[in-house]
VODREN-776810 format. One line per field, with one value per residue (C-alpha): residue number from 0; residue in one letter; y, z, x. Coordinates in nm, 2 decimals, decimal comma. Each point is the difference from the previous one (the first is absolute). Layout:
N
gukol <- NUM	...
fike <- A	...
Y <- Y	...
Z <- Z	...
X <- X	...
END
This chain:
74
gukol <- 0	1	2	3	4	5	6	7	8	9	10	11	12	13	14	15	16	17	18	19	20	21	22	23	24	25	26	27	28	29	30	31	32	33	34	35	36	37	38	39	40	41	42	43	44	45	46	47	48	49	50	51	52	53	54	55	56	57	58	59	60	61	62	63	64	65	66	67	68	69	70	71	72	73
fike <- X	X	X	X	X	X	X	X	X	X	X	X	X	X	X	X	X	X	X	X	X	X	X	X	X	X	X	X	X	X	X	X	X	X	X	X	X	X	X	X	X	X	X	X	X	X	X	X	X	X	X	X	X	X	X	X	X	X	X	X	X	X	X	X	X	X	X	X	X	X	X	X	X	X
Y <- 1,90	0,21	0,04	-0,46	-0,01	0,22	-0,21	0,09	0,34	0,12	-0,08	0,33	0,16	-0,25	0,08	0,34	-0,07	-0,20	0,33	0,23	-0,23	-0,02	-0,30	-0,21	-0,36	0,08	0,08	-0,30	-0,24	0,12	-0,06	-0,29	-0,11	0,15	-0,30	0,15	-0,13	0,35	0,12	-0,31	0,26	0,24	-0,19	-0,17	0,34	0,05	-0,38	0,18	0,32	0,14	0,04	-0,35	0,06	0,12	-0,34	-0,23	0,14	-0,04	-0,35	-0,07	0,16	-0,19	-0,36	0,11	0,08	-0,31	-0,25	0,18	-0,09	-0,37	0,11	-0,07	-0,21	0,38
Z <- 2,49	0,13	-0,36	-0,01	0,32	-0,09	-0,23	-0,23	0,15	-0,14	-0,34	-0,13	0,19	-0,26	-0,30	0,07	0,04	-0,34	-0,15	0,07	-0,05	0,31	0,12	-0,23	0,06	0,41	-0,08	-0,24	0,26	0,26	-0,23	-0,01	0,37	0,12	-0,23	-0,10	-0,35	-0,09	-0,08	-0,28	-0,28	0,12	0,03	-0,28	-0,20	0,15	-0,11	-0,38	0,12	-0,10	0,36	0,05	0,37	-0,05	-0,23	0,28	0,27	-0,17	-0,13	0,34	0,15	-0,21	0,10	0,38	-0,04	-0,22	0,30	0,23	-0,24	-0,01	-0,38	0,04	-0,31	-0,16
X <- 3,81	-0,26	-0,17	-0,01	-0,15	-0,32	-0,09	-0,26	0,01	0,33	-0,14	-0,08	0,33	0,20	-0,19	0,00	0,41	-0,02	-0,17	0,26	0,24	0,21	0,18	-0,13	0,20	-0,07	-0,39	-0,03	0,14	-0,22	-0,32	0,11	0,08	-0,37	-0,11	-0,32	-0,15	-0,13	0,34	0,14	-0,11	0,24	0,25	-0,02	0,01	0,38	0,16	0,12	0,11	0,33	0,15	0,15	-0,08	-0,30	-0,12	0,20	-0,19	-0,36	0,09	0,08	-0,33	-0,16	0,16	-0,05	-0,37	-0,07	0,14	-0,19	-0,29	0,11	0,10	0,33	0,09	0,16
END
């Protein structure tokens, strides 16, 4: 919760997460809830992976930061 409401600020805390591959579906939702652009590639790099929950949760980023975006035809 803390993490979403920095914003732009937790960015590299969750890639660095992403990196060493720790709570992956948790870390992909929050990229997603701090809604910042920069991130889409990232996220977008998780939708095929081979943990269903893993896949699920990027998918999901990715619909969350897309509505924020007024994308939100996904």
């Amino acid at each position: 919760m803390i993490l979403a409401k920095s914003g732009g600020a937790a960015i590299p805390v969750l890639h660095r997460a992403l990196i060493e591959q720790r709570n992956m579906p948790e870390v992909l939702a929050l990229l997603g809830d701090i809604g910042d652009e920069s991130v889409e590639r990232d996220l977008a790099r998780y939708v095929s992976h081979r943990d269903e929950a893993i896949a699920r949760a990027a998918t999901d980023a990715l619909r969350a930061l897309a509505l924020r975006h007024g994308g939100g035809s996904s």
